[in-house]
N, C-alpha and C positions, 0 to 999 in steps of 0.2 A: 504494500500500500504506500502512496506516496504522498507527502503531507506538507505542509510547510509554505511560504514564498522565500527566495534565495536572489540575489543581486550580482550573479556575474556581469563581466563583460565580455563583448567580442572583441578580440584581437584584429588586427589588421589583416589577417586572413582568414578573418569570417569563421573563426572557432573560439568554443565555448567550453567552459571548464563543468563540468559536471558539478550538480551537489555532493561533495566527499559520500555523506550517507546513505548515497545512490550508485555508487561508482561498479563496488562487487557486484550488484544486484544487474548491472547493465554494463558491465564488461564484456560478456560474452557478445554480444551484438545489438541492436537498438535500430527501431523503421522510426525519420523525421518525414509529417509529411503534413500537409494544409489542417488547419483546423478552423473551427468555424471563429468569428469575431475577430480573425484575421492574425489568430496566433499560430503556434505551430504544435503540433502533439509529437511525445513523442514515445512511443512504447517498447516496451522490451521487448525482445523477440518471440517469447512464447504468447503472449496478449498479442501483437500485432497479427500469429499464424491463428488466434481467438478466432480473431475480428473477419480476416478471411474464410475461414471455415463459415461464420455466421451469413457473410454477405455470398459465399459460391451459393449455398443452399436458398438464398432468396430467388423471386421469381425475377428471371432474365427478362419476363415481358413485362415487367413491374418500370414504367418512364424513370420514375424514383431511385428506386433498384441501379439502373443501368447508369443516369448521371450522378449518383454519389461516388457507386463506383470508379466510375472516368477519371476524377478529379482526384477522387483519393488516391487511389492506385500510380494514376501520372505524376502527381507530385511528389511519390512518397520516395525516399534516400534510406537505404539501408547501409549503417552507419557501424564501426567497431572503436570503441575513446583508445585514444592511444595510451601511453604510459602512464602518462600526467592527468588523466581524466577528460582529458579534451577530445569536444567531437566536434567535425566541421560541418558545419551548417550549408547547402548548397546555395550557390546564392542566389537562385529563384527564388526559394524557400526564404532568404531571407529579404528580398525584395516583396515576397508578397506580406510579409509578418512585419515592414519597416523597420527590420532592425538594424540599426547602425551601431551603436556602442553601446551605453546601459539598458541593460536585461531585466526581465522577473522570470523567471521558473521559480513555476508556482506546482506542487503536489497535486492533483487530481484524482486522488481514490486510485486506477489502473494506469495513470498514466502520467507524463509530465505533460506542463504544458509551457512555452516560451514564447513572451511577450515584450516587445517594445516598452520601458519600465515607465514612460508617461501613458503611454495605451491603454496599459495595466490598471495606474492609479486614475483615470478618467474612469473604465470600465468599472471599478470597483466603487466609486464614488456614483455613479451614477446606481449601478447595481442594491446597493446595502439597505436601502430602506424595501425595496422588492421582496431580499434578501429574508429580512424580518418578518414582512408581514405573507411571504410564502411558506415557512415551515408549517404549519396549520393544512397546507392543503399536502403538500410535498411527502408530508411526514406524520400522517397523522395518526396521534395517538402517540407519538413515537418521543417526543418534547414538550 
């Protein structure tokens, strides 16, 4: 499970140091690829071959089906950190997510997520009172 927000940067070749706490967990390999609100996800190997097993067995004639697909699948970088924890980011990937220098990797339950670190704090600033008054429906019974 993955938890937290962390404040790398990119480096001048468009890589990123991994959260220490994350690093063994996604050594072995790691799929970057579009995420919705214009971050980027990014999952460990076993959760990314999840997410494909879930999406072959969907219906191919499903319009939905087909272009999430597309976009996920095209943009996705299958990624190994190198010694030092760093993974490089493609720079489509990071063209589509605006990232230039300060980061948030932020935890998502199954997955990372990395975000433009003013992108972040707008999203989340706009987000928090939604935030509040969605647990009720999201979670109910549950808080």
């Amino acid at each position: 499970m993955f938890l937290g927000t962390h404040s790398p940067r990119l480096d001048e070749k468009g890589r990123l140091f991994l959260p220490a706490k994350y690093r063994e967990e996604l050594s072995g390999g790691l799929v970057i690829t579009k995420g919705q609100e214009r971050c980027l996800y990014v999952f460990p190997m076993a959760e990314f071959q999840r997410i494909t097993e879930a999406l072959r067995t969907a219906p191919v004639t499903a319009k939905a089906v087909r272009d999430y697909s597309r976009v996920f699948f095209a943009s996705a970088s299958d990624e190994v950190p190198d010694k030092q924890g760093r993974i490089t980011i493609p720079a489509a990937l990071r063209n589509y997510a605006a990232l230039t220098r300060d980061c948030a990797v932020i935890g998502a339950n199954t997955r990372l997520e990395i975000w433009d670190s003013q992108a972040w704090d707008t999203y989340l600033e706009q987000q928090e009172q939604q935030f509040s008054d969605l647990s009720e429906e999201v979670l109910p019974g549950v808080l």
